[in-house]
C-alpha positions as a printed Julia matrix, in Angstrom:
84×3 Matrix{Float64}:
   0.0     0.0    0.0
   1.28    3.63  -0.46
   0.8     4.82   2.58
   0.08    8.54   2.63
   3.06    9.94   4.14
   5.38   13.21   2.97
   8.23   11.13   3.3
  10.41   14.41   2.78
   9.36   15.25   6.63
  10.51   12.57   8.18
  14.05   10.29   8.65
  13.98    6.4    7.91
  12.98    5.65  11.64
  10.26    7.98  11.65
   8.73    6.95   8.3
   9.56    3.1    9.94
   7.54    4.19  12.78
   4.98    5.97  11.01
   4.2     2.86   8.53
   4.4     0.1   11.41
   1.12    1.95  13.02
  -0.91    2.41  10.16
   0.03   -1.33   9.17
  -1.38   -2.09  12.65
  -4.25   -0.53  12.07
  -4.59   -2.69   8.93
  -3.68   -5.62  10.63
  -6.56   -4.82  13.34
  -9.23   -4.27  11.22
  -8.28   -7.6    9.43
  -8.2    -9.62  12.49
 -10.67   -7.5   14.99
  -9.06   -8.36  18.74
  -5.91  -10.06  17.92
  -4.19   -7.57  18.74
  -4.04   -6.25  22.56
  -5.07   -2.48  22.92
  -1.93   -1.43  24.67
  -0.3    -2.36  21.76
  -2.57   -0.11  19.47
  -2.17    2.04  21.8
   1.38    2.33  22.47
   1.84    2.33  18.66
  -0.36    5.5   18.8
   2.2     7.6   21.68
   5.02    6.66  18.98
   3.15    7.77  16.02
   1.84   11.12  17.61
   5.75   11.41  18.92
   6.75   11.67  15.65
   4.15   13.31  13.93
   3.93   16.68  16.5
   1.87   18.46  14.39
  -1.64   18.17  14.65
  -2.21   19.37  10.76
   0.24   16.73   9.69
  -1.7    14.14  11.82
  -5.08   14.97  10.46
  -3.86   14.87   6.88
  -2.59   11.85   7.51
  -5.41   10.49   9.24
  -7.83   11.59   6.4
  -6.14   10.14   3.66
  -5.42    6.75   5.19
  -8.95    6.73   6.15
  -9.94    7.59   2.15
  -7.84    4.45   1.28
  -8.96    2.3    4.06
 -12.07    3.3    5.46
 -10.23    2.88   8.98
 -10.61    6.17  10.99
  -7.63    6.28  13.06
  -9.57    9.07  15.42
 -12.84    6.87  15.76
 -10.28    3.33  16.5
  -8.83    5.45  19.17
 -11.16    6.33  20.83
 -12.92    3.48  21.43
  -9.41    1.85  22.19
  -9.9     4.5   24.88
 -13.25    4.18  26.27
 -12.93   -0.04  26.1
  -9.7     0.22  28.48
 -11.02    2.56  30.64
């Protein structure tokens, strides 16, 4: 998948880190529960880490959700209210 990343912005571990969370999300929505919400979760903290700006997040997050129909907002919060 071409994930919809300006890969200009970022260094090869951030793009790394960047791709391994929206291939988790992927992963998630193919196998719903296999995979524990701390994990989700913790892949979130590193993904927000390295995307600090919240324009940059949301045009990410809109475009993956375009190619996916996975709503990275909507995942997370639930993620949220199930651990809670």
């Amino acid at each position: 998948m071409d994930y919809p990343i300006d890969y200009t912005l970022y260094s090869t571990e951030e793009i790394i880190e960047i791709v391994g969370f929206l291939h988790l999300l992927e992963q998630n929505q193919a196998h719903p529960g296999m995979l524990p919400a701390e994990a989700l979760k913790a892949a979130y903290a590193r993904f927000r880490a390295v995307v600090n700006s919240p324009a940059e997040e949301k045009k990410i997050a809109k475009a993956f959700a375009k190619q996916t129909g996975i709503r990275i907002d909507q995942l997370i919060g639930n993620l949220e209210k199930s651990t809670s």
